[in-house]
C-alpha positions, -999 to +999 in steps of 0.1 A: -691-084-163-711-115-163-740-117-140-730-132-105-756-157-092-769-160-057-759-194-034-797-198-037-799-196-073-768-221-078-785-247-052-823-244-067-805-250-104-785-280-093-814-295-075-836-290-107-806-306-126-801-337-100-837-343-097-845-345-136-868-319-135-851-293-154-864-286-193-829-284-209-849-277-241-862-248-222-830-233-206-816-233-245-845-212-257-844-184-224-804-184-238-813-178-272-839-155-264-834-119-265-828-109-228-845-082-212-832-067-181-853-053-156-849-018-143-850-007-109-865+022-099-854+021-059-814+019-075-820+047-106-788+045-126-763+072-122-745+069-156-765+083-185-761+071-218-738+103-231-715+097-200-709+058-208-700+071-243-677+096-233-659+069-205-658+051-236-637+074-260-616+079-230-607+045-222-599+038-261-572+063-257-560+049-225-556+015-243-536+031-271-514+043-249-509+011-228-508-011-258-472+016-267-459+015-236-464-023-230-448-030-263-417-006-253-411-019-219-413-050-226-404-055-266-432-076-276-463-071-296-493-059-273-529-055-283-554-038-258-590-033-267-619-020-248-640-048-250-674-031-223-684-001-207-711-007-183-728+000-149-734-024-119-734-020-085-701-025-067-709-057-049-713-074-083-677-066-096-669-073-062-682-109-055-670-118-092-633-115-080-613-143-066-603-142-029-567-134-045-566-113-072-544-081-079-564-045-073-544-012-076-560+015-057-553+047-077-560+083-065-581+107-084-574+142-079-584+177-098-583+211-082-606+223-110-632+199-101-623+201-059-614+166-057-594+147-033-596+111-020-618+097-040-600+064-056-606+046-085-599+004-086-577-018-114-579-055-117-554-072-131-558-108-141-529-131-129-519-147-163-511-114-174-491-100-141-476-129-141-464-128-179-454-092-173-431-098-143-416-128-160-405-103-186-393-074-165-374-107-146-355-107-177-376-144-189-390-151-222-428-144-207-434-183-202-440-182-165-472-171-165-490-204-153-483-200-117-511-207-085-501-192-055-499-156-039-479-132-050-447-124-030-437-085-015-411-082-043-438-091-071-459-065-054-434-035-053-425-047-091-462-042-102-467-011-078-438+009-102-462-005-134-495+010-117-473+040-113-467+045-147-504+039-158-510+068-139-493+090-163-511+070-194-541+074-174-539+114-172-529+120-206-561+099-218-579+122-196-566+153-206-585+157-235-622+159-220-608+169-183-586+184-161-575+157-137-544+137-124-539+103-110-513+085-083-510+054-072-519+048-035-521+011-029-521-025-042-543-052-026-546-083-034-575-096-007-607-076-021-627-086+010-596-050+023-611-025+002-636-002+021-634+025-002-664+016-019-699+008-004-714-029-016-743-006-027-725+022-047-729+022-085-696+017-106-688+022-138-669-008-151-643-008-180-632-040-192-602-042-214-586-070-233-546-072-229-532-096-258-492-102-250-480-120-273-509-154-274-514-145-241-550-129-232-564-112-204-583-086-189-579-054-171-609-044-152-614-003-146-639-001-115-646+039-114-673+048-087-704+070-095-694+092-066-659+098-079-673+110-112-697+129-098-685+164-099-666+158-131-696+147-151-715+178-137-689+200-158-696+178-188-716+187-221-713+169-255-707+206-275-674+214-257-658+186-255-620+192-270-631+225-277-605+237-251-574+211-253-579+213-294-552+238-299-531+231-269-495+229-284-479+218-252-500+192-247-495+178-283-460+181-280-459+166-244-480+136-256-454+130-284-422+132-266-441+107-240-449+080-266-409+090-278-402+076-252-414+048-244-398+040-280-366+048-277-358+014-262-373-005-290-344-028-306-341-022-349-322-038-373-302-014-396-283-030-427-265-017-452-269-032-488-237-031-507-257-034-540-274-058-559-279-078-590-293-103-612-277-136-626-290-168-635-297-205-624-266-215-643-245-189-635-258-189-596-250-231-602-212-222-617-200-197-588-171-210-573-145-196-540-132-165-560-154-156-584-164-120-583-199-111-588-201-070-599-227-052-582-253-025-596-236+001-576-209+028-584-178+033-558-182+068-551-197+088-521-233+081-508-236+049-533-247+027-495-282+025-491-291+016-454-323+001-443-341+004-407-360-029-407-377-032-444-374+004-450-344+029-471-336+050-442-302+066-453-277+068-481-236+070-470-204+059-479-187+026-467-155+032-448-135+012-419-134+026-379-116+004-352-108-023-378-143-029-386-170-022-418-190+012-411-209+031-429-208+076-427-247+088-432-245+116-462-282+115-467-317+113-447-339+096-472-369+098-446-379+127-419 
């Protein structure tokens, strides 16, 4: 996240600017320069380098996942990449948000690890909630550009979305740790959450949604003390070593992304045959000309396409007075 300036800071830079005094030529050249960011030894960081990595690997899975089940639930094309992993203190992710925003507060639990209450926060921007209701509304995603609050039945809509992040959220986790995830509340006034001291150290996990043209962001704030225990647990030479071989898991993860798949419209056509003729015989064709076709009448002669791809071979028949194919043969498994 950017950093937030201070009221002080804003008013001393506008008063430079105002009163002429300000070296534009200057303020170019501290931009261009290579920035150096102090470090403060009073506020040590809590995240070492390994641990940001490893938040990172995770968080590219979990935006895999979302990216499949966004493009199921709602049946368009959906992008989501991890754009930062870094650490701040909570009061800057905090003062960077508007006065209404939408936060899910979402549980982190793990009897492994002995932990209970301890939350983690997600920030959706509005262009994006908005575009996503709109769609689960049954619209064509337009109503996005919308400037007000949101209502109770918006809230419960996107409280049953958080809910199913929670799932996307575990299986990312699985891998590295044993953890689960449930969604306690959404707020949509930050100045409500307590959770969280102003002073605590946060990891925070910005990912870009892409819906269609539409972009926006999904902020992951995961507090230092929530990740405490787990990270403890953590070394770099066993990660996966455990979950590597887990069958179950595998199989669970695949009937999950299943699906969320299942829904997916396709177009399946069956191609009768096809042939070649030429300008002046396409130019000559008349109503009841018969143009032969490269394919014999016999059993299993119908190829049938999913989308852009030979799928099945079967025989053309008739069922309730209409065209139908009978599948004799799986061309792909």
């Amino acid at each position: 996240m950017a950093e937030v300036l201070s009221q002080q800071q804003i008013d001393e830079l506008l008063g430079s600017l105002q009163s002429g005094n300000a070296d534009i030529d200057e303020i170019e050249e501290k931009t261009a320069a290579h920035k150096v960011k102090d470090y403060d030894f009073l506020s040590p960081k809590k995240f070492t380098r390994e641990q940001i990595r490893l938040l990172q690997n995770i968080f590219d899975s979990f935006s895999r996942l979302l990216s499949l089940y966004l493009s199921g639930q709602l049946s368009i094309s959906c992008k989501v990449d991890v754009m930062q992993v870094e650490e701040e203190e909570y009061r800057e992710f905090s003062n960077a948000l508007n006065d209404s925003t939408l936060i899910a507060l979402m549980g982190l639990h793990s009897n492994t690890y002995n932990i209970e209450d301890k939350q983690i926060l997600l920030e959706m921007s509005r262009p994006i909630s908005f575009f996503i209701l709109d769609k689960m509304l049954g619209g064509n995603g337009s109503g996005y550009h919308i400037d007000r609050d949101y209502t109770e039945i918006e809230i419960s809509l996107l409280e049953y979305l958080f809910k199913q992040f929670c799932d996307l959220m575990k299986n990312a986790w699985t891998n590295y740790f044993d953890v689960s995830f449930s969604m306690d509340a959404v707020e949509t006034n930050p100045q409500l959450i307590q959770a969280i001291q102003q002073d605590e150290s946060v990891a925070i996990v910005v990912l870009e949604i892409t819906l269609d043209n539409l972009k926006g962001t999904l902020n992951i704030c995961l507090p230092a003390n929530s990740l405490e225990e787990i990270f403890k647990s953590y070394n770099v030479k066993f990660v996966k070593a455990n979950k590597k071989d887990d069958v179950k898991t595998v199989q669970h993860r695949r009937e999950n992304i299943m699906n969320q798949l299942k829904d997916t419209p396709l177009t399946v056509s069956a191609i009768l045959g096809k042939t070649n003729v030429s300008l002046k015989e396409l130019l000559d064709l008349q109503p009841g000309d018969i143009i032969p076709l490269d394919s014999k009448v016999e059993p299993g002669s119908i190829t049938v396409n999913i989308e852009k791809f030979h799928w099945f071979k079967g025989t053309i028949g008739m069922t309730k007075k209409n065209y139908a194919v009978r599948i004799d043969q799986v061309l792909q498994s």
